[in-house]
TORKOL-4160 file (C-alpha; in steps of 0.2 Angstrom, whole numbers, padded with zeros to 4 digits, m for minus):
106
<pt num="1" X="0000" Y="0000" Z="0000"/>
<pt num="2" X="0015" Y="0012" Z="0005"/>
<pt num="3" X="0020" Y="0009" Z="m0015"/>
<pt num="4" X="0003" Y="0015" Z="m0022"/>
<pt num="5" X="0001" Y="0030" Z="m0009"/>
<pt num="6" X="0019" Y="0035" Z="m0014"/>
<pt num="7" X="0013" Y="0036" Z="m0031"/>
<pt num="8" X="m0005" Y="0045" Z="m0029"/>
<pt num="9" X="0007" Y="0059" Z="m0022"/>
<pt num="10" X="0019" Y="0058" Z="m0033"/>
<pt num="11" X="0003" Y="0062" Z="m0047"/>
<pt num="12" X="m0005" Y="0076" Z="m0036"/>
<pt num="13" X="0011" Y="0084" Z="m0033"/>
<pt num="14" X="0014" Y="0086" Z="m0050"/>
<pt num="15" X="m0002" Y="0091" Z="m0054"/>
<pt num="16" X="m0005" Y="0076" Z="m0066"/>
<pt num="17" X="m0019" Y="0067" Z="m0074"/>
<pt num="18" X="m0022" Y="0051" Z="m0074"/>
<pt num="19" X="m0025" Y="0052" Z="m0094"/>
<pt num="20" X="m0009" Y="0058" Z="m0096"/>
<pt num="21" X="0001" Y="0048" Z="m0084"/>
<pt num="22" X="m0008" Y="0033" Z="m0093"/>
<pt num="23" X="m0002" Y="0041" Z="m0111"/>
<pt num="24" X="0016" Y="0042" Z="m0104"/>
<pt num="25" X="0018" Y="0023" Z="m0097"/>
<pt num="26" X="0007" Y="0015" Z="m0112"/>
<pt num="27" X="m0003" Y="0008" Z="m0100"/>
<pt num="28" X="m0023" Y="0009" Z="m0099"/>
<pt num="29" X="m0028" Y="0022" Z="m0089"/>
<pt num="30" X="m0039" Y="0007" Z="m0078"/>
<pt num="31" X="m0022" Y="m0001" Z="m0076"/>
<pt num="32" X="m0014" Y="0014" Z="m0070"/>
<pt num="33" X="m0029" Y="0018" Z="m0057"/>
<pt num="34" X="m0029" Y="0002" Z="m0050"/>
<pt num="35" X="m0010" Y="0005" Z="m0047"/>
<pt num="36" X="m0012" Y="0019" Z="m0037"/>
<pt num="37" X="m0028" Y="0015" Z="m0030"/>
<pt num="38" X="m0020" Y="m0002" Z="m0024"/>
<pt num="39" X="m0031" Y="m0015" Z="m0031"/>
<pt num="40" X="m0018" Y="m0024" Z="m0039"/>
<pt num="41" X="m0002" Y="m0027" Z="m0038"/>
<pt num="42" X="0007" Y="m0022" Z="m0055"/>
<pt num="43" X="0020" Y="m0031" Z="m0065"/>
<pt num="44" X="0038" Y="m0025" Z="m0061"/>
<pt num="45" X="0040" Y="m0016" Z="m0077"/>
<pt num="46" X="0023" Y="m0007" Z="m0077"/>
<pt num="47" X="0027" Y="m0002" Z="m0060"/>
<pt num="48" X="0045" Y="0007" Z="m0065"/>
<pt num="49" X="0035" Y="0013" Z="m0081"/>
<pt num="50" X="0023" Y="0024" Z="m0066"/>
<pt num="51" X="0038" Y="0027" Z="m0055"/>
<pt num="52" X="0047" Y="0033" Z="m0070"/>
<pt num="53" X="0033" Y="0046" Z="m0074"/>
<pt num="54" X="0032" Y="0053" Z="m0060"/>
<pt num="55" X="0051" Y="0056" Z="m0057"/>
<pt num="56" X="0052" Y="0041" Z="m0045"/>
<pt num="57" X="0063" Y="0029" Z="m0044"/>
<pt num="58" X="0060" Y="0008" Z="m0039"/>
<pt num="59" X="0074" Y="0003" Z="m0030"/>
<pt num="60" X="0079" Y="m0015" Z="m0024"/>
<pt num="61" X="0089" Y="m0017" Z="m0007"/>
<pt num="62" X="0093" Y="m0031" Z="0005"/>
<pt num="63" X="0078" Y="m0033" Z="0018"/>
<pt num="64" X="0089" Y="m0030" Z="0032"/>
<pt num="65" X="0096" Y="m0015" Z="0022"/>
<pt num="66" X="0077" Y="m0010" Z="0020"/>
<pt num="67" X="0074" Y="m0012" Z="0038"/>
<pt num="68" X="0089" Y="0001" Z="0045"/>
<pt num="69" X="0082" Y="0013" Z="0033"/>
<pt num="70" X="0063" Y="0013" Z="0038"/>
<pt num="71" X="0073" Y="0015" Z="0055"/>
<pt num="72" X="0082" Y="0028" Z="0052"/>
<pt num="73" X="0067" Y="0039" Z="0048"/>
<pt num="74" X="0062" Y="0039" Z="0067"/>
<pt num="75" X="0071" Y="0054" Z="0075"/>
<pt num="76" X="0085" Y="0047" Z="0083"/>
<pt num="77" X="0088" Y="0051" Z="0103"/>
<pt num="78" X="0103" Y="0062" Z="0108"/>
<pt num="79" X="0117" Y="0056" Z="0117"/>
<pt num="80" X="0127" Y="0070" Z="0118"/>
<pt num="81" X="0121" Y="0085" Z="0127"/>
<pt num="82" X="0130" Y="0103" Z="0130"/>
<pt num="83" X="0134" Y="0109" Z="0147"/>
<pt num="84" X="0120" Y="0119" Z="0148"/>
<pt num="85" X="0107" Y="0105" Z="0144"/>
<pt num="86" X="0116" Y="0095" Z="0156"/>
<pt num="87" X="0114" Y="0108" Z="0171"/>
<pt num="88" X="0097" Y="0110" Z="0165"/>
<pt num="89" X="0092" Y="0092" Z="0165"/>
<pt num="90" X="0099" Y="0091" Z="0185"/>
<pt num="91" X="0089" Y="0107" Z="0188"/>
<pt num="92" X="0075" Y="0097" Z="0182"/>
<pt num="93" X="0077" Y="0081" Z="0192"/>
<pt num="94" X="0080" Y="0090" Z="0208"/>
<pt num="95" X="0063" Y="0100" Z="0206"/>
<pt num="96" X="0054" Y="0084" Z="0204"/>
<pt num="97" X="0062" Y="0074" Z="0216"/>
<pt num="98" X="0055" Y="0088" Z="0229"/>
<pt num="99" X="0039" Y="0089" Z="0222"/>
<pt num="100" X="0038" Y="0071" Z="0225"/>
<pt num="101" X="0043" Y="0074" Z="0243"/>
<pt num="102" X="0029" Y="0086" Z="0244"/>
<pt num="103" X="0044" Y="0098" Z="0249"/>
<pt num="104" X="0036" Y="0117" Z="0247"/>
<pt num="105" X="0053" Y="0124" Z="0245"/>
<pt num="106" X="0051" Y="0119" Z="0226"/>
């Protein structure tokens, strides 16, 4: 399904038709709505022909290749802080550690 949705946007993006996109691939234009409407799943070639038209690109990877890259759209947690966000982050945890007490000097 992520292959068809990256196509409808692909098309709405660039403004396209699905007449015209059908004209550029040779495909029917049923074939090419059932493409991006993900009824079917489409022939290697025919999909590259869509890709192609759009300005996309199918690509082949390694799954575990595939897997570290959907990963790495996640934002990835900081390790290395400044000074500042350091001193912050103990400011922090002493406030809440006192609220926790119930201590009304926080």
């Amino acid at each position: 399904m992520e292959f068809s949705n990256a196509l409808t946007e692909a098309k709405e993006q660039r403004r396209m038709k699905l007449s015209e996109l059908a004209e550029r691939t040779g495909l029917s234009p049923l074939a090419v709505s059932q493409m991006l409407d993900g009824k079917v799943s489409p022939r290697l070639s025919n999909a590259m022909a869509v890709a192609d038209a759009l300005g996309l690109e199918v690509v082949l990877m390694p799954k575990g290749a595939a897997a570290s890259f959907e990963n790495s759209n996640r934002t990835p947690e900081r390790t290395v802080r400044s000074a500042l966000e350091q001193r912050l982050s103990t400011m922090h945890r002493g406030v809440t550690d006192h609220l926790k007490k119930g201590d009304p000097k926080a």
